[in-house]
Each structure stands twice: as structure tokens, then as C-alpha cells.
N, C-alpha and C positions, 0 to 999 in steps of 0.2 A: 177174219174181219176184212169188210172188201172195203179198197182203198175207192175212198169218196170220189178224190180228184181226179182216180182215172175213170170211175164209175160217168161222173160228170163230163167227160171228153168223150167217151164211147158214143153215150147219149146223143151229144151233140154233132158228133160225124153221123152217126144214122140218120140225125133228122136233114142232117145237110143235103146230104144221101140221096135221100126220101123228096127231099123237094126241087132237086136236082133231075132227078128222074124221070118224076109226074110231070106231064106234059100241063104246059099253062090249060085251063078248061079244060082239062081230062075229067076221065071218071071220078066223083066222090068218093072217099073214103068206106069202105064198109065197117059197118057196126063195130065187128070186132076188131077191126082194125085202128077205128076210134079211140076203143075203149082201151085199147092196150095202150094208145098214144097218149091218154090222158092219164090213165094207171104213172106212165113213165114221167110224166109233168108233174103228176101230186111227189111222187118221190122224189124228183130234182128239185123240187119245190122246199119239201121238206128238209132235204139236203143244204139246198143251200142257207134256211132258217136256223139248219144247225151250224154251219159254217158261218154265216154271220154271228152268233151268239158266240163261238170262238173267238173272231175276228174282235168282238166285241170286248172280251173277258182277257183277249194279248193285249188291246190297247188301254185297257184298264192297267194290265200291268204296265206296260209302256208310262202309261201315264206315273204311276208310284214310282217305277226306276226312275223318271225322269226328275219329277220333283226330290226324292231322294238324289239324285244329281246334280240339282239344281243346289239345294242344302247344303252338302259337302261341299260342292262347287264355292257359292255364295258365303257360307260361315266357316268355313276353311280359318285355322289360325295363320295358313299363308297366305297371302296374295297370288292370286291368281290372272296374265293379264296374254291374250293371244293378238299378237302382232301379222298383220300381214307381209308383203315383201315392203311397202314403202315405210315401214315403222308403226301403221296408225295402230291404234287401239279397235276390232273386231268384238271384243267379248274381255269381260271383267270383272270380278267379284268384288262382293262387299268390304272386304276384308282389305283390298287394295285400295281402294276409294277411299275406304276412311282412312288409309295409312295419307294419299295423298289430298287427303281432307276435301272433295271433289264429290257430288252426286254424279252418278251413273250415268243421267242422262245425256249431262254435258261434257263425258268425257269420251263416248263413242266416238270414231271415225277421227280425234285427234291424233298425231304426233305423241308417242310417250316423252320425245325427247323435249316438248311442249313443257312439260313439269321437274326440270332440271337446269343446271348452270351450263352453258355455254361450254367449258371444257367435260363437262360429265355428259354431255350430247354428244360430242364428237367420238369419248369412247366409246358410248353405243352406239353409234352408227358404222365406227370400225366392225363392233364384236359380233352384231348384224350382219354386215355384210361378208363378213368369212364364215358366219353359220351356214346364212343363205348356201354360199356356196360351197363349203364340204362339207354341210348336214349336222356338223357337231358344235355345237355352244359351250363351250367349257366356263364354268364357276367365276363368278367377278361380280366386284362389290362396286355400288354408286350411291348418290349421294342425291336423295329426289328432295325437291321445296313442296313445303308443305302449304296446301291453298292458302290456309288460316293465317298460317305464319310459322316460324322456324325450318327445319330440315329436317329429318333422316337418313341415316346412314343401312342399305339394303344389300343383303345378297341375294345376287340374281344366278339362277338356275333355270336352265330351258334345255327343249330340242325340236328339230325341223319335222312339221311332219303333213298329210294333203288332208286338204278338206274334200268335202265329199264331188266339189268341181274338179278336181284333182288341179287346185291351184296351192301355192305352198305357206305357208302360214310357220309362226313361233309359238311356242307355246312356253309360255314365261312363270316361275314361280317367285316372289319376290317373299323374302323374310328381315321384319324390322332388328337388325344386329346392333343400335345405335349404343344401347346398355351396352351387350355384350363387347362392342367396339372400343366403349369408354370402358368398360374392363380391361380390355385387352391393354388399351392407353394407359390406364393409372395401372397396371399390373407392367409394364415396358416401365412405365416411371419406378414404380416402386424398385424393380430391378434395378436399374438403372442409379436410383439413389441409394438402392443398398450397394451396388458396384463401387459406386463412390464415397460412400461413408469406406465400405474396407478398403480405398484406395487413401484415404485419408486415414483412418485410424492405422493402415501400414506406415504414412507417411509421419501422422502423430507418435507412432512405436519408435522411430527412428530418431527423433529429436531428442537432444539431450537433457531438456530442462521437461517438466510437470506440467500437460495441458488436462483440465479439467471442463467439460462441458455441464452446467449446472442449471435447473428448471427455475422459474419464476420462484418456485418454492425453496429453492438451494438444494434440490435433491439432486444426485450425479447421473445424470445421462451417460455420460461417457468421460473415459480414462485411460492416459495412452500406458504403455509399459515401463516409460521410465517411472510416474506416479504410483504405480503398482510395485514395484521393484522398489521404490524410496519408503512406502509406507508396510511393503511387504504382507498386501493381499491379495488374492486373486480379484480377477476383476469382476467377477460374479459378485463376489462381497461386499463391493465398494459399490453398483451401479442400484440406485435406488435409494441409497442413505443420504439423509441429511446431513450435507459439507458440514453446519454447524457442530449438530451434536454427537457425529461419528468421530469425526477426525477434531477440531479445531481443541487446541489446551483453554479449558476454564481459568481466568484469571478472578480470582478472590471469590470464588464460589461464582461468579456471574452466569448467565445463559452464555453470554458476547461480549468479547467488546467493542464500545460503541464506535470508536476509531476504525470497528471495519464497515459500517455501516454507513453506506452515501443518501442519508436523510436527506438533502436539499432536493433530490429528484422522490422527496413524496413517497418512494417506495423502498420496500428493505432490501435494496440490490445493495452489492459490494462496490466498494470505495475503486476507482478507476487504478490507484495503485497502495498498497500497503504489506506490512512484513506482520505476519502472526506465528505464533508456535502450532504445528500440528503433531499429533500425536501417532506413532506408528503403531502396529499389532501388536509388535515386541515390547510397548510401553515405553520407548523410546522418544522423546519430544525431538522435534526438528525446526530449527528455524528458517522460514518461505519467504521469500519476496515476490509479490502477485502482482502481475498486470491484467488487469480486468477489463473485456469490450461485453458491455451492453449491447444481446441482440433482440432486433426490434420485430415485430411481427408485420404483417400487408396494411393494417391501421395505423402502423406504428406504436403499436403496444410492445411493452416490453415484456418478451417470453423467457429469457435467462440471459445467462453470464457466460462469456466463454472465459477464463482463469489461465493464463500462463505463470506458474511458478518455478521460483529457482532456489535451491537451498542452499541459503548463506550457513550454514550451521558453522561451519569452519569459519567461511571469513568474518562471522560476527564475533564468533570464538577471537581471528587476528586482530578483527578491528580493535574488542574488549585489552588484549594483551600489548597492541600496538598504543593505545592509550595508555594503558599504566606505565608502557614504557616511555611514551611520551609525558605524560607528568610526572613521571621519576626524571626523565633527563633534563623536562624544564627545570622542574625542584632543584634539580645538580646544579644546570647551570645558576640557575639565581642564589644559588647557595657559594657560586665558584664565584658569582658577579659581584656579592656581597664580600665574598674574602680580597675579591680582586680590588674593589671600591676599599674594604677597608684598610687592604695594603700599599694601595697607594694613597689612603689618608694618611695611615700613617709615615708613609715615604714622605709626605707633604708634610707630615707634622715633625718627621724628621728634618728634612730640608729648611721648615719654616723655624727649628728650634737651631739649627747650625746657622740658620740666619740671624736669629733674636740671640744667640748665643754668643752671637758675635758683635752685635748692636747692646747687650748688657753687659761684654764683657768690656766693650770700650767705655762703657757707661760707670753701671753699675758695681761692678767689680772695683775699676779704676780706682772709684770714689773712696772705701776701706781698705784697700791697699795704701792709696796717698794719706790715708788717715794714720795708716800702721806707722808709716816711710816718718812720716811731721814727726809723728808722737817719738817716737825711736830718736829722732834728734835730738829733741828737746829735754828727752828724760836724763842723753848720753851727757849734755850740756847742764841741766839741774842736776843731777846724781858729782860731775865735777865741782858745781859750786857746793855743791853739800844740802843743796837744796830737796830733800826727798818727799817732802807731803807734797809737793809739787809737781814732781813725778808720777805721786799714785794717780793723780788723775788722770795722765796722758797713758796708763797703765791700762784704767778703767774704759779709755778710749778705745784701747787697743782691744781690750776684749770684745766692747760690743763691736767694732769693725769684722771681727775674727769672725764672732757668732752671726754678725749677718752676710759675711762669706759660704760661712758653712751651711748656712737656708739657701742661698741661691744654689750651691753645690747638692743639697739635697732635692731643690723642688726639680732641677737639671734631669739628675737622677731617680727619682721616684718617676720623672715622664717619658723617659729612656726605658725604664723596667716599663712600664706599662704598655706601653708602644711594641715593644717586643713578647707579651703576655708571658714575660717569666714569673711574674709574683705570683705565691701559693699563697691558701688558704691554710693557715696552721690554726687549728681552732683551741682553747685554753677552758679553762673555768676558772675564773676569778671574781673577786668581789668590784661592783661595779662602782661603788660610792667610793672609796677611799684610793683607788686605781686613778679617778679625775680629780680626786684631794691633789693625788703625786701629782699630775699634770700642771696645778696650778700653781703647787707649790714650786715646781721646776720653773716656771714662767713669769715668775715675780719680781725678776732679773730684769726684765723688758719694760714693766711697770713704769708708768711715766709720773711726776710726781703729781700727788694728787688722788690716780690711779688706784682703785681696789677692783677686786674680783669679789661676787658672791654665789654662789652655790647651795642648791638644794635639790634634793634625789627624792622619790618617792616610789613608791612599789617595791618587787624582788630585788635582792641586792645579786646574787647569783648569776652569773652571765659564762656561756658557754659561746665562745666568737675568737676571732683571733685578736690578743692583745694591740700589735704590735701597728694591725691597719690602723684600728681605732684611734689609738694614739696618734697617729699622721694625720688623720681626718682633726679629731680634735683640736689638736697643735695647730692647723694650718689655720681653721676658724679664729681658733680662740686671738692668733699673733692679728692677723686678719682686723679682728675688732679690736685689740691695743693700740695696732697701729692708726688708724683713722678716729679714735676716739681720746677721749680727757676725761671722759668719767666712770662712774662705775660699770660694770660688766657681770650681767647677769646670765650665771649658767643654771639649769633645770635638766634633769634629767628624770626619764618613768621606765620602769622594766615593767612590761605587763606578760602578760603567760604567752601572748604569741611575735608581740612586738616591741624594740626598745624606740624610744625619742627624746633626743638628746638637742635643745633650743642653746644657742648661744647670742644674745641679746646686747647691742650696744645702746650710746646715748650719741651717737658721731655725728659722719660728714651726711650720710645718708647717702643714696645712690640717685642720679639722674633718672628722669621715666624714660629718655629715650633711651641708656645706655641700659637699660637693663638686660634688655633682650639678648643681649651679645655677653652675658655679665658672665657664664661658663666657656668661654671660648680661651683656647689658649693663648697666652700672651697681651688680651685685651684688658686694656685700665679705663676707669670709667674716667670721664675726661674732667672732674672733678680732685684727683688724685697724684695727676700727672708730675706736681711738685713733690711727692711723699716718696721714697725709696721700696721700687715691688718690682717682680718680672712679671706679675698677669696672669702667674701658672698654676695660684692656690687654689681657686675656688674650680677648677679645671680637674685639678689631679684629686680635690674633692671628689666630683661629681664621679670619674671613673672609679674611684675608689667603692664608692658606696654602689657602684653597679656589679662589683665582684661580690658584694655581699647583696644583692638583689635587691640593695634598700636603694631612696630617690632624699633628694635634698629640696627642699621648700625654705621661700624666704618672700619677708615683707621689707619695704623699706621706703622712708617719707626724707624725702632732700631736707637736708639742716635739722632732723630728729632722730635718726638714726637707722638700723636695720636688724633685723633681727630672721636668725637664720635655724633651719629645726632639718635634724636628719631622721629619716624612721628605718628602723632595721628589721627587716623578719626574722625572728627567734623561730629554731625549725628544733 
């Protein structure tokens, strides 16, 4: 095949040739020399109709390459943007525009650094101008504003290269990383807050008491190792369970209880402090004392509870033991403060009876002694004149002096034995009605004239009791009502199945209302009496009396009608 283009240059050096040669107005052409010049025209002619139809059918392709360049170019998923040496924007694609929200047209021949902050211009124009001048652009991230509004975060990639003036240009790829950025950021944070949760939950492993981290719901977030270690499970097991219905001890069947629950703030968070029993793997209960912070969320919603506990198990164990020891030692002492108190009652009632002992000994004693001393004279003196009825009197003096020696000598001592708690309980069985017959009949001696005694018993006759108190008690009443009375004297007595009561009833002086109150106290005489021969100590060594046998003494009495006195005994 003959090559066109040089076929095309041969032609045209011969016609140069040719017309260089022929002289201006020379001879004309002959025919065939014509004909050959034209032969060579239609064929250069042809030639060149077929070279333009090439010419034609490259710039068609030209054309497709191009528009397919323009395409990739323009829809590119990167931005594509060529800088000259001063920075400005040369050529652009669509894909950049819309990143920097910007038409085309008005973005030509600017300044890129035109669509950025102040310090993210200055790194470009650093990274610029050390491209420029050692050809290489190495990878770097900016930060372009967006026309419309907000920003984007870009990595920029280029390199130096000449446009067809052979002047020097950038050729810029820009890729939106803003996601990928914020990736990058919330995945730095997440590290970061996982760094820090294991720096904490190291720090939580360390502490010695029970921190528990718990959700809105009460479920466990988190749990350090001494929690795990106290309730003895892994912390897989624990993390996800319900604080309530995993661990906490049920009291009386309940779900909770409500003492852990801080109702006033509306929602079911735990109480800011409280102690509950939790329950271990081993089925072991443990007793917690919790200090609970409410944490709040960015609206200030409450998300959960952070829980520090400490188990009292032991010290609620000392405090339970230190308590009973302590009401055991109170109980001692007020039982020690009660013997102390009643020891020096009775020291007191000892001191107050060597007092009065010694005030009735100059008194009362005196009085039947000087009565013996008289009578003794008189009788030595009637007995010499022969006088002897006359004597039995001052006889009869002598006795009663003697017998009211020997009651003071007794009531002395019956509050001597008492005072010291040497008297026993000797308990007997005897018959209860004719046992107070004896008593009266022994006491008929005292009778004043005028004077009778009447008695009547009703119920069990049978009594199981100690004689010997009863009798004291009895005696001391019965003399009691001789003495302040002139008429008859009514005794009643009832043995019922669980109780005796035994009334001894005058018609006397009766008792004062103010004196009454003081009417068992030792030594006191109601100020009605104070002319009548007493120590003050009967109705006293009564009253003790009937508290060794667990019974209580009861009395009525009306000033100038009399009184009337009733003992009740428990029959056991």
C-alpha cells in the first residue's frame, strides 16, 4: 500500500518543480502533459477526500473520548478541581461544586482558598507552595464551607503537572471523609471511653466495698470484683440481671421492699441510702448498706443508679449481739439498782427502826415496864396486909403490860426478819375455819368490856398456805381493830378454788382521808390515834407479809364509823 502522505508531498515538490522551472509566458503545456497534470489532481483530490473523511471519523472519536472524559471527569464520586500556580480554580467538576454547594460558573478563576476558614487557607497555601516547588503533594485533610451552609471535612490528593503552554498547574482530587471522619472521632471516643471504663472498672476491682452500676431498669451494667467475689459469680452472670429479682432477699413473699424504693422522685430509682439482704449463689443472705447517686442524662433524665455497698453482715451480726448485751447489762444494772435502792431502804428502815426503837423504847416500853415496877409494889404491900383480891388486879395489870411488851418485841422483830429476807414460806394443810376460831379464842384476853368478836367462813374449809404467816397477818388486824374500837368486830372469811379473803371489820375511830395514804408506811400513826398505845408497824409488816404470799391488802374506812380491812391470797 502506498503511503498517501508521502504520495501527497512527492506530488507537490514536482508541481513546485514544474512551476519553478517554466519560465513566466513560456510555452503551454502539451496535451499530454496536461492530462497527466490532471490524472495527478483527481488523485490528490481523491486522496485528500479520503483523508479528510479519516480526519473526520478521529475527531468523531475525539469527540466520544472526550465527552466520555468530560463524564468521568464531571460525575466522578471524587471532586476533581486544577489549580494553577496562584491557587485559582482553572477547571472543575461537578462532583466538587456540589460538595462545595457552588455552580460552575461562579466558581472559575476564584481562589480555592476563597471556600475555606482563615487557618485551613493558610495550610493550603503552605502545601501549594512546596508542591509547586518539589512537584510532589503529599495526602492532607481540610475543612471547606459549604455555600448553603455548614462545612465538610476533605481529603485532598494531587500532583504537579504542565498544561499544554508548558505552564504549571495542580491537579487536585478532593474526597468527602466528613462520615468517615466522624467515624474515625466516635470510634477514638469509643476507644477512649472503653480505655476508661477498664481504667475504672480496674480502679472499681480495687476498692474494698461493692460498686454496682444499674440501668433505668435496675438491670447491672457493671460490677466491680469485690461484688463478684461477695456474691460469688462471675461477672458475666451478674451483668444484665435485674438488681431486684436476681440478687435482693424477698421479704414475706413481696416483689421489694418498698423502703428501698425513692417514690418521691416519681420514678422507681433506689432510695439515696439503705441496708437490704442480698442473696449470694451459694444461697447465702448477706447484709448491704447502699449508698446510691442518681445519674442524670444531657436533659437531665434519669438513666440509672450508681450503688456503692458495704456488707455489714458481721457488724449487724455485733450490733444484734452488742444489743442484747446491752439490755442484758441494763436489765443487771436496774435489777442491781433495784437491790441497791432496796438495800438501802432497808438500811433506812433499819436506821429509821433504831431511831423509832429508841423513841418507843423511851415511850412506849417505859410505859409497861412503870406499869410492872407500880403493880410489883403494891401487890408486895397488899400481899403484907393480907390484902390479896387486891393484888390479883395489879397481877392482871402486870399481864397485860407484859403482853403489850411482847407485840412491840414482836412487831420489832417480824420487821427485822423481813428487812433482812430470812422468813420462809413453810406451807401446811389445815382446816381454815376453826384455825381463826383459835385465833379468836386466844385474843379474848384483849377484849375490852362490852367487846365481842363475830365470825363467819364460807367456801373450802381446806387450805394449803403456811400457818404461821397467816396468823401474824391475822393477829396484827384483828388487835389493830380491838384496839381503836368498843364494839363488835366482824370477821368473814371465803376459800374459793383459786383465791382466799379474809375481811376484818370494825365499828371505831375510823381513819382520817388525809392520813390514809401514808396508812402502810412504817411507824406512821394516823393523827387520830396518837393518845392510844401503837408503834405504827402493823399494818406495814401486814402489807409485806401478804406480798411473800403474792396476795395485796384492801381497805375502806369512814372517820367516826369505822374501817374495815380484806386480804386476798392466791391459792396456787
Amino acid at each position: 500500500m502506498v503511503d498517501k502522505g508521502s504520495h501527497s508531498s512527492n506530488l507537490r515538490s514536482k508541481a513546485e518543480a514544474k512551476i519553478s522551472t517554466t519560465p513566466s509566458g513560456g510555452p503551454e503545456l502539451t496535451i499530454e502533459e496536461a492530462k497527466e497534470l490532471m490524472h495527478e489532481l483527481e488523485v490528490h483530490q481523491v486522496e485528500l477526500e479520503m483523508q479528510n473523511q479519516e480526519l473526520r471519523e478521529a475527531q468523531h472519536r475525539l469527540e466520544d473520548i472526550r465527552d466520555q472524559y468530560t463524564d468521568l471527569f464531571d460525575f466522578a464520586p471524587i471532586g476533581y478541581i486544577i489549580l494553577n500556580e496562584k491557587g485559582e480554580i482553572e477547571n472543575i467538576n461537578l462532583t466538587a461544586c456540589s460538595l462545595i454547594g457552588i455552580d460552575r460558573t461562579k466558581i472559575l478563576k476564584r481562589a480555592l482558598s476563597a471556600f475555606m476558614g482563615a487557618n485551613e487557607a493558610h495550610v493550603l497555601f503552605i502545601k501549594l507552595k512546596e508542591a509547586f516547588q518539589n512537584g510532589i503533594l503529599k495526602p492532607f485533610e481540610l475543612e471547606f464551607n459549604r455555600n448553603n451552609s455548614g462545612s465538610f471535612h476533605a481529603l485532598v490528593q494531587g500532583s504537579i503537572t504542565k498544561n499544554i503552554k508548558g505552564l504549571l498547574q495542580c491537579r487536585l482530587s478532593m474526597q468527602d471523609i466528613t462520615e468517615v471522619r466522624q467515624a474515625r472521632i466516635i470510634q477514638r471516643q469509643h476507644k477512649a471511653l472503653q480505655s476508661e471504663k477498664e481504667k475504672i472498672q480496674q480502679y472499681l476491682d480495687l476498692a474494698p466495698v461493692v460498686f454496682i452500676l444499674l440501668d433505668k431498669d435496675h438491670k447491672i451494667q457493671m460490677i466491680n470484683q469485690k461484688g463478684c467475689d461477695l456474691l460469688g459469680y462471675d461477672r458475666v452472670e451478674l451483668l444484665g440481671q435485674n438488681w431486684f429479682d436476681f440478687l435482693i432477699c424477698k421479704e414475706n413473699g413481696k416483689e421489694y421492699d418498698p423502703s428501698l424504693i425513692d417514690f418521691e422522685r416519681k420514678k422507681k430509682l433506689l432510695a439515696p441510702e439503705l441496708e437490704c439482704k442480698v442473696r449470694c449463689k451459694n444461697g447465702e443472705e448477706r447484709m448491704m448498706s447502699w449508698h446510691n447517686t442518681t445519674l442524670l442524662g444531657k436533659n437531665g433524665d434519669q438513666i440509672g443508679v450508681l450503688s456503692a455497698g458495704e456488707d455489714i453482715t458481721v457488724r449487724t451480726k455485733l450490733d444484734e449481739e452488742k444489743q442484747i448485751y446491752t439490755d442484758n447489762l441494763e436489765l443487771k444494772i436496774e435489777e442491781r439498782t433495784k437491790e441497791l435502792i432496796k438495800a438501802l431502804e432497808a438500811e433506812k428502815r433499819i436506821n429509821d427502826l433504831k431511831s423509832n426503837f429508841i423513841t418507843i423504847a423511851s415511850h412506849e416500853l417505859r410505859t409497861p415496864i412503870t406499869i410492872v415496877m407500880s403493880s410489883i409494889i403494891l401487890i408486895e404491900r397488899f400481899n403484907s396486909l393480907g390484902q390479896y383480891d387486891k393484888s390479883n388486879k395489879h397481877i392482871a395489870r402486870i399481864k397485860s403490860s407484859v403482853d403489850h411488851f411482847v407485840n412491840i418485841l414482836d412487831d420489832f422483830l417480824s420487821l427485822h426478819q423481813l428487812d433482812k429476807g430470812i422468813i420462809q414460806i413453810h406451807k401446811e394443810v389445815f382446816n381454815l375455819e376453826p384455825f381463826i376460831q383459835n385465833i379468836v379464842t386466844d385474843i379474848k384476853g384483849l377484849l375490852k368490856k362490852g367487846q365481842r368478836i363475830h365470825y363467819r367462813h364460807t367456801g373450802s374449809k381446806r387450805l394449803n398456805l403456811d400457818p404461821k404467816i397467816l396468823r401474824n397477818i391475822i393477829l396484827n388486824l384483828l388487835s389493830n381493830a380491838l384496839k381503836y374500837s368498843n364494839d363488835q368486830i366482824n370477821i368473814k372469811s371465803a376459800l374459793r378454788t383459786d383465791h382466799l379473803t379474809i375481811t376484818i371489820e370494825d365499828q371505831g375511830l375510823g381513819i382520817p382521808e388525809e392520813d390514809q395514804k401514808n396508812l402502810f408506811t412504817s411507824f406512821f400513826r394516823a393523827s387520830n390515834v396518837e393518845h392510844i398505845q401503837g408503834t405504827g408497824l402493823g399494818l406495814s409488816i401486814v402489807q409485806r407479809y401478804l406480798e411473800l404470799f403474792g396476795g395485796n391488802i384492801q381497805f375502806k374506812s369512814v372517820l367516826g364509823k369505822g374501817s374495815a380491812f380484806t386480804i386476798v391470797i392466791p391459792i396456787s
